[in-house]
N, C-alpha and C positions, 0 to 999 in steps of 0.2 A: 433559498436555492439549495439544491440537493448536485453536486457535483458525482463525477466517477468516469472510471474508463466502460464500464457497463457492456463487458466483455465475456458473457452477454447479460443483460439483464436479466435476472431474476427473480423470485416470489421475494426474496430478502431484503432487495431493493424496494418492490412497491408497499411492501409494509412497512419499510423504515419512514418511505414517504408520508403513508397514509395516519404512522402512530403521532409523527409530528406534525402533521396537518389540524389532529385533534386536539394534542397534547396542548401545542403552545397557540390555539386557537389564529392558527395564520388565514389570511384569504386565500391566497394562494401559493401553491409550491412550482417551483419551476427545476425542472432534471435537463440538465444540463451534461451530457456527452462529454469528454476532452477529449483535446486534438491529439495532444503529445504530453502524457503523463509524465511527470517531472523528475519520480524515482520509482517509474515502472518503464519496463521494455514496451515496445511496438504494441499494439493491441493485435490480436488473430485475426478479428473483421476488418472490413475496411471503415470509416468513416461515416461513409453512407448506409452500410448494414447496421452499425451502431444506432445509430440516430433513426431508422427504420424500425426497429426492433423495440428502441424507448416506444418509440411512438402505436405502436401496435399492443406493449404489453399493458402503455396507459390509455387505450381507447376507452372513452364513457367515462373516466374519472372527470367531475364536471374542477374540482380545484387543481388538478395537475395538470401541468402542460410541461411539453419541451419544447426545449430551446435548443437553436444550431450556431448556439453565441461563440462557443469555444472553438467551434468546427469553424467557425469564418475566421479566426485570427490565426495569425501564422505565428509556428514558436510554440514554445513550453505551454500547456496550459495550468498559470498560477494562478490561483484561487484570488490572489489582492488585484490581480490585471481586471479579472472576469467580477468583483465586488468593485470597484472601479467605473467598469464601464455598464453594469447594471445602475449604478448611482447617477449618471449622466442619463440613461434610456429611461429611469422611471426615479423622478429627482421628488418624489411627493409620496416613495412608500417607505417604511422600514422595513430594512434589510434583516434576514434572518439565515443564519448560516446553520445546513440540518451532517449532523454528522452522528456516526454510532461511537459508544465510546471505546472503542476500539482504535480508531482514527485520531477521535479527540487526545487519547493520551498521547498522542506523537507528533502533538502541535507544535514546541518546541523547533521540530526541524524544518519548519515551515517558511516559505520566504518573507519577507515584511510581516513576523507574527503580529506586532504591535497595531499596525496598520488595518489588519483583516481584521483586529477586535475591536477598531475602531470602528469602523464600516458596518459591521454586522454583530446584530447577537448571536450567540450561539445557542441551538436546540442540541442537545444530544441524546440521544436515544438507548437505553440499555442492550449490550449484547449478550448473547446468549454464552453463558460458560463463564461470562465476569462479573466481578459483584458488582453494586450497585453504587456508583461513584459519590463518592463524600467529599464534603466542602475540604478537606486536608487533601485530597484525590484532584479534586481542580486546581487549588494553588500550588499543587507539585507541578501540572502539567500547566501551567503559564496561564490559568484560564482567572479570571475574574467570576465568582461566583454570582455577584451584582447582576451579569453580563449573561448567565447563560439560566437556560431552562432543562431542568433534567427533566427527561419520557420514560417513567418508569413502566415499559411496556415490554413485554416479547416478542420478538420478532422469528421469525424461521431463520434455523442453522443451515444457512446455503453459502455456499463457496462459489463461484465464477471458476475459479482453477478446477473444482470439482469436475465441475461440468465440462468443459474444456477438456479435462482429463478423460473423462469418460468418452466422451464424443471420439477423440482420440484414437481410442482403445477398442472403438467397432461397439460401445457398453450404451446397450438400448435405456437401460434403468438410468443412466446420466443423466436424461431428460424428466423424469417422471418424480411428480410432483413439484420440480423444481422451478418448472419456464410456467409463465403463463402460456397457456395453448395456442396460442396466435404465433406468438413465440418460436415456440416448439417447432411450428407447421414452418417456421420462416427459416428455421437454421436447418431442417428436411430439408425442402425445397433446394435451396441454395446449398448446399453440400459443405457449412459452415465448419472448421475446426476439423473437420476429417485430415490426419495424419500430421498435423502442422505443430501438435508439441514440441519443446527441446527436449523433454527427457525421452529416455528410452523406457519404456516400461517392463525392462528387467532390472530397474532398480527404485527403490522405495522412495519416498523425500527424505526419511530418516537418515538412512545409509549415503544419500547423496552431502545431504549435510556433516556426515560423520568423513566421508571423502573431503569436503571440501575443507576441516580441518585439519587434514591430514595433511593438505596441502599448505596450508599458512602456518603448520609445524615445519615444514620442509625448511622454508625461506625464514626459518627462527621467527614466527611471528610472537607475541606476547600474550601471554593468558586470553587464548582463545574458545570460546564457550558456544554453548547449543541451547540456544530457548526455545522452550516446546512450545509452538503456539496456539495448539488445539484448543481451538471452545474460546479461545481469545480476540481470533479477529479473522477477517476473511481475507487478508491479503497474503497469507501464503501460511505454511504448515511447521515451517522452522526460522529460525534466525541463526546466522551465524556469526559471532563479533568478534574482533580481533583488534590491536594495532603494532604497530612495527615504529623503530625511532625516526627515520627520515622516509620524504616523497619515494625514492627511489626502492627501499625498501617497501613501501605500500604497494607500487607498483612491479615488482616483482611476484608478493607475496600473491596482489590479483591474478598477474600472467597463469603464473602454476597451478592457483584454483581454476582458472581457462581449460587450462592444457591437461590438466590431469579430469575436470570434467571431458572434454572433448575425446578422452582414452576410452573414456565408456559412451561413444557418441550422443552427448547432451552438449547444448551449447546455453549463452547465458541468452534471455531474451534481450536483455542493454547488461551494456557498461559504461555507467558512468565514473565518470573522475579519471579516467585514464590517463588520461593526456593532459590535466592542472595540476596544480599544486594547494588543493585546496583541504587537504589533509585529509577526505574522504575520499573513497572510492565504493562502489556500492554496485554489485554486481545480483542484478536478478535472475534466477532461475524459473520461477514461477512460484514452485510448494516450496522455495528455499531462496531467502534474501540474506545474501553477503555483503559485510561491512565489514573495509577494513577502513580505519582509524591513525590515524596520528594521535599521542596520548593526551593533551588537550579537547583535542574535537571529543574523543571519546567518554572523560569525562564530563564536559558541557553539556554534549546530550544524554550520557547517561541512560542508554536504554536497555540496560540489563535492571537499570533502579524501575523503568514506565513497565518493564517487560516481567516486573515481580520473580526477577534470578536473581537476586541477593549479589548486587555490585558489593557489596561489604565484604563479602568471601575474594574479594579479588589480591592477587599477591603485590607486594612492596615491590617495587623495579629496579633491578639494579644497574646502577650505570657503569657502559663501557670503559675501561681503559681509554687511556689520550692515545688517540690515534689509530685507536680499533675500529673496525667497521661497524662489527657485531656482527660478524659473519654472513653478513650480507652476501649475496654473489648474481 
């Protein structure tokens, strides 16, 4: 199974299909749409353009098919629900889970990781800009080497936000080379992503990143950092990480990355954790995903260590006085 928001699909995608189709000699690949990406905002199409769009850019591929497995269930789409109930619907094949290792390295934050590696091997497929993942490279990121098959193959350097971005922007080259033509003609037609970004495009994802900083300085966040994510993965162009000592602090620190994004009218596409206490809060932009932390979680997942920013450089924390806030407000 090949999961994604596939918003919209692109060349990136049917190659990663087509390298793992080869690679790990499966029968068939099934591309799979979600409903409701777990730590991505809304998608731009609906549902049903989604799932039109798979299905157009993999016409005549005789081993790929999609599914509208995720599109039927209501809820999050988690990867262990949808491995779950592929195993009840086809209880006589082996399961094979395709991901770039992009994706792969931030399995960790996954729900039931332990669970999806039971149910499924893994295929992962090299992406473009990252080395070539080593058996020390798997057992950082939770994976069982036993378990997984590396695709040392190439794939095209395409981005969904790219595209999206472009389309946006009135930027005809958006499209070109990137969709399959069928594609292409489908997001024409339908006047798909015209003007519906959050950002503004008088400002860069850098500069927005470098703002959204600025903001989780305001609210005293703690050694807050910028990983460049270029050439690294397609799901957005910067990270932003942060933590603060308590919930309330986390959630201030999100509020003012809100507000002070919304000054340069950019809104996040989700925010999650707002309202738990689960010691993340993770606010998507599109080309810039915010994390802020509680300092446990942050550790745990560790992903200035998956994200090759040298978590080592990070400072000793000094704790507050009894009965300080830490200048929370």
């Amino acid at each position: 199974m090949l999961g994604g928001t596939f918003d919209p699909i692109h060349q990136g995608h049917v190659a990663l299909a087509r390298a793992a189709l080869e690679c790990a000699r499966l029968d068939l690949v099934l591309v799979l749409p979600a409903a409701e990406p777990p730590h991505r905002g809304q998608p731009g199409a609906s549902a049903d353009d989604r799932l039109e769009m798979c299905r157009l850019a993999l016409a005549g591929e005789e081993r790929i098919a999609v599914s509208d497995l995720e599109l039927r269930r209501p809820g999050a789409s988690y990867t262990v629900d949808t491995l779950r109930a592929l195993r009840v619907e086809r209880p006589g094949d082996e399961l094979h889970l395709i991901l770039g290792w992009d994706a792969a390295r931030d399995l960790r934050a996954w729900k039931e990781l332990d669970e999806v590696l039971r149910l499924a091997r893994l295929v992962i497929v090299d992406r473009p800009g990252l080395p070539r993942a080593t058996a020390a490279d798997l057992h950082q990121a939770g994976i069982d080497a036993a378990r997984a098959t590396i695709c040392q193959q190439t794939t095209p350097n395409v981005k969904a936000s790219d595209v999206r971005r472009g389309l946006a922007q009135g930027n005809p080259k958006a499209l070109a080379g990137r969709l399959e033509p069928a594609v292409a003609d489908y997001i024409r037609g339908k006047d798909l992503y015209g003007g519906k970004m959050p950002e503004s495009s008088q400002i860069s994802p850098r500069r927005l990143a470098e703002l959204l900083v600025g903001a989780a300085e305001a609210k005293q966040a703690w050694d807050p950092v910028i990983i460049d994510l270029a050439g690294k993965t397609t799901m957005a162009d910067y990270m932003v990480i942060c933590d603060g000592e308590t919930d309330r602090q986390l959630r201030a620190i999100a509020e003012e990355m809100i507000d002070q994004a919304r000054s340069r009218r950019i809104r996040p596409l989700s925010a999650s954790g707002l309202d738990a206490t689960a010691g993340w809060i993770l606010l998507d932009f599109d080309s810039v995903l915010a994390h802020v932390f509680l300092p446990g979680e942050r550790s745990y997942y560790d992903l200035e260590a998956l994200w090759q920013a040298g978590s080592q450089q990070r400072k000793h924390r000094k704790a507050a006085p009894e009965g300080e806030d830490n200048g929370i407000v």
